[in-house]
C-alpha positions as CSV (number, residue, x, y, z in Angstrom):
1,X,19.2,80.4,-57.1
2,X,20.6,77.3,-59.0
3,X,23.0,75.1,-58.4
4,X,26.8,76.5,-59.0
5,X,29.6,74.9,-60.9
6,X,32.2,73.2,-59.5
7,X,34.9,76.2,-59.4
8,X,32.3,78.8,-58.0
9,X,31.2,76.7,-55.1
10,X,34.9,76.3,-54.5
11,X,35.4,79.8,-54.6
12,X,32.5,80.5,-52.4
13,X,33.4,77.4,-49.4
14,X,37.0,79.0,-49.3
15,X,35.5,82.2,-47.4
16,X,32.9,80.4,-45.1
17,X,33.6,80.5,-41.8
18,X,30.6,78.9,-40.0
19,X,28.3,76.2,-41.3
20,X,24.7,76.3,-40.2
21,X,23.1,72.8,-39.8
22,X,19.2,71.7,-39.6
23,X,18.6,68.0,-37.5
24,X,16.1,66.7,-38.5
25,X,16.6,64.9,-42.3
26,X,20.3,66.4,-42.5
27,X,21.8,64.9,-39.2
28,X,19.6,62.5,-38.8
29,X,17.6,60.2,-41.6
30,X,14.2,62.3,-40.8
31,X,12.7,59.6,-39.0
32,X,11.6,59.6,-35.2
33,X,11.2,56.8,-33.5
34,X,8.0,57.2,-30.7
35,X,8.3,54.9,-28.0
36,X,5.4,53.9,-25.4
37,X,5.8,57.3,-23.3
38,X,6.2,59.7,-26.3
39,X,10.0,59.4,-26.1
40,X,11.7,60.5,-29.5
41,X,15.0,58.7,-30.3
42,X,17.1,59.7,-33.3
43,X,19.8,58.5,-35.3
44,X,23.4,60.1,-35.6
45,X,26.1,58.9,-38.4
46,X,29.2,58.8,-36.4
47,X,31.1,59.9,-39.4
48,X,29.2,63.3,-40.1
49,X,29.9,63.8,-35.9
50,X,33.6,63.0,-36.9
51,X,33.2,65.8,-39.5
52,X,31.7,68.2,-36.8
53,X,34.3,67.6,-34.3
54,X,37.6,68.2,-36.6
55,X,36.0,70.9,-38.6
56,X,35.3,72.7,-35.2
57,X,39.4,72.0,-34.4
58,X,40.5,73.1,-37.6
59,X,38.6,76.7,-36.6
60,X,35.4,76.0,-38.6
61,X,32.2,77.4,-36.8
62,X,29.4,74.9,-36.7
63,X,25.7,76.3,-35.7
64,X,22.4,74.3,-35.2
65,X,19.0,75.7,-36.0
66,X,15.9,73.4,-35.5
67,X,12.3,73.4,-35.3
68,X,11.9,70.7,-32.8
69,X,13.0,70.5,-29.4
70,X,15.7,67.6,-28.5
71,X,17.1,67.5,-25.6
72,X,19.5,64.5,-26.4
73,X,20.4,65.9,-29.8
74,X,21.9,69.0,-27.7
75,X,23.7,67.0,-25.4
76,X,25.4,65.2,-28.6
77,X,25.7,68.3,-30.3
78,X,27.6,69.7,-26.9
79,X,29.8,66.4,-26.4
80,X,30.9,67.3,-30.5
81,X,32.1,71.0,-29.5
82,X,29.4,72.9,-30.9
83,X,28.9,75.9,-29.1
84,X,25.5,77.4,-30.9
85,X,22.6,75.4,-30.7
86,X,19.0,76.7,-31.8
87,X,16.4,74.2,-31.0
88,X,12.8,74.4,-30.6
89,X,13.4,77.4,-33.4
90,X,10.4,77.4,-36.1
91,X,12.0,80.4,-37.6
92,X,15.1,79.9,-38.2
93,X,16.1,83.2,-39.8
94,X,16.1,85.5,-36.7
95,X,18.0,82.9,-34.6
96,X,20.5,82.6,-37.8
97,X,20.7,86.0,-37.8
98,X,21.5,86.5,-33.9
99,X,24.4,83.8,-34.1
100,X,25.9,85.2,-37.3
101,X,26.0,88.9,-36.2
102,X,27.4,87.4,-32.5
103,X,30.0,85.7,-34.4
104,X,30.7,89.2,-36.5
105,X,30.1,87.4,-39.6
106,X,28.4,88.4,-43.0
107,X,26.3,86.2,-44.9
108,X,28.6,85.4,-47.4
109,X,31.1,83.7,-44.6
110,X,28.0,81.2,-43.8
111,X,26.9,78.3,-45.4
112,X,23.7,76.3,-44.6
113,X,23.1,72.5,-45.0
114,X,18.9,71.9,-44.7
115,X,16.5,69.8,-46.8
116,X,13.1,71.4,-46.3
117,X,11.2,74.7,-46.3
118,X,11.9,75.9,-43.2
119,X,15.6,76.1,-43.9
120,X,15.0,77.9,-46.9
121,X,15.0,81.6,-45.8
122,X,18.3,80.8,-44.2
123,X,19.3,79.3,-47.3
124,X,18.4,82.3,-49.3
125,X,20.9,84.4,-47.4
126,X,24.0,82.2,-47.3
127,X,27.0,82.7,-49.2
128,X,27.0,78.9,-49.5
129,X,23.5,77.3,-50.1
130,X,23.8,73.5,-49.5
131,X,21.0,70.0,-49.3
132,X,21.2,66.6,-48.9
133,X,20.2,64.1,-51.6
134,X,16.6,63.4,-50.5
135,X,15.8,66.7,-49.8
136,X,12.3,68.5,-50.8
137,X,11.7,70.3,-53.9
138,X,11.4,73.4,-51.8
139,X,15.1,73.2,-50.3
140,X,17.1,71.4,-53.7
141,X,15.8,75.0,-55.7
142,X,17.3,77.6,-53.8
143,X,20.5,75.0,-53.3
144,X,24.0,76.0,-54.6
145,X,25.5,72.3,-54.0
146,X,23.6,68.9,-53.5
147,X,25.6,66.6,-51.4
148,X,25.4,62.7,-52.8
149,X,24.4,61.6,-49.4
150,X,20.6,61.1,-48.1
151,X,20.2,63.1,-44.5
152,X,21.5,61.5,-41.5
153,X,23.9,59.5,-44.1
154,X,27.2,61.3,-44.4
155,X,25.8,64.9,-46.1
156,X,27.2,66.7,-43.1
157,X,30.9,64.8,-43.3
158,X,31.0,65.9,-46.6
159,X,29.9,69.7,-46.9
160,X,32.5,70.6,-43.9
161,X,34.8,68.3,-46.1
162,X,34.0,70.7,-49.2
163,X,34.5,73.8,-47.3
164,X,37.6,72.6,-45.5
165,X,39.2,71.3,-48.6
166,X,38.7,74.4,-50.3
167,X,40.3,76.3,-47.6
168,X,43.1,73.6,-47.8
169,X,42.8,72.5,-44.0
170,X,42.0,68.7,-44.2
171,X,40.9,67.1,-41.3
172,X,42.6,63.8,-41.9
């Protein structure tokens, strides 16, 4: 894959009808902070759960795939509206593949926003291929669209901004 121009990936975000997310480096920065017990805490850009939230009211599916269990990021996920949440998932292709054909989709109606090799199987099979700025080599060559946002920095706000401008429902 490479990256598309500007009038195919518009073409392509006008069919998608459910955007698969990763956590860890796309809704958050990548970091995890380890307190004294082994607690993780994460950070969330309130705009890219702004994003979420009217994408999902404007009829846009939004999915969550992770490798790493979180227990909080479900709840905020949850409080946001999203309704399919894969965590703890090292393979993400066979949980992507369970929510997609549950949601009686084809690949070419999903999109996926990840930033390293895990996501990239998933990424290979979306209509809609997308990464954040600071994403690994592995993710940015199989990537359709590059967001200008580092994870956990506004890269989720504005792929569900791409795809719901191209379908002409604006959240705002």
């Amino acid at each position: 894959m490479a990256l598309l121009d500007a009038a195919e990936i518009e073409r392509r975000a006008r069919r998608i009808r459910c955007l698969f997310l990763d956590i860890d480096g796309v809704l958050t920065d990548g970091k995890l902070y380890i307190g004294p017990n082994g607690e993780e805490t994460k950070t969330n850009y309130v705009r890219d759960g702004y994003g979420i939230k009217h994408g999902i009211r404007l009829g846009l599916q939004i999915a969550v795939i992770s490798g790493r269990p979180s227990e909080s990021m479900r709840q905020r996920l949850q409080f946001l509206g999203v309704q399919h949440i894969a965590l703890d998932t090292e393979d993400k292709e066979p949980a992507y593949l369970r929510i997609r054909d549950a949601l009686k989709l084809t690949d070419a109606d999903c999109a996926h926003l990840g930033d390293d090799a895990p996501d990239v199987p998933v990424m290979r099979r979306v209509g809609l291929a997308m990464t954040v700025a600071d994403a690994h080599d592995s993710a940015r060559a199989v990537a359709h669209w590059v967001s200008r946002y580092n994870g956990g920095h506004g890269a989720v706000r504005e792929a569900i901004d791409l795809i719901l401008g191209a379908q002409q429902r604006r959240p705002w």
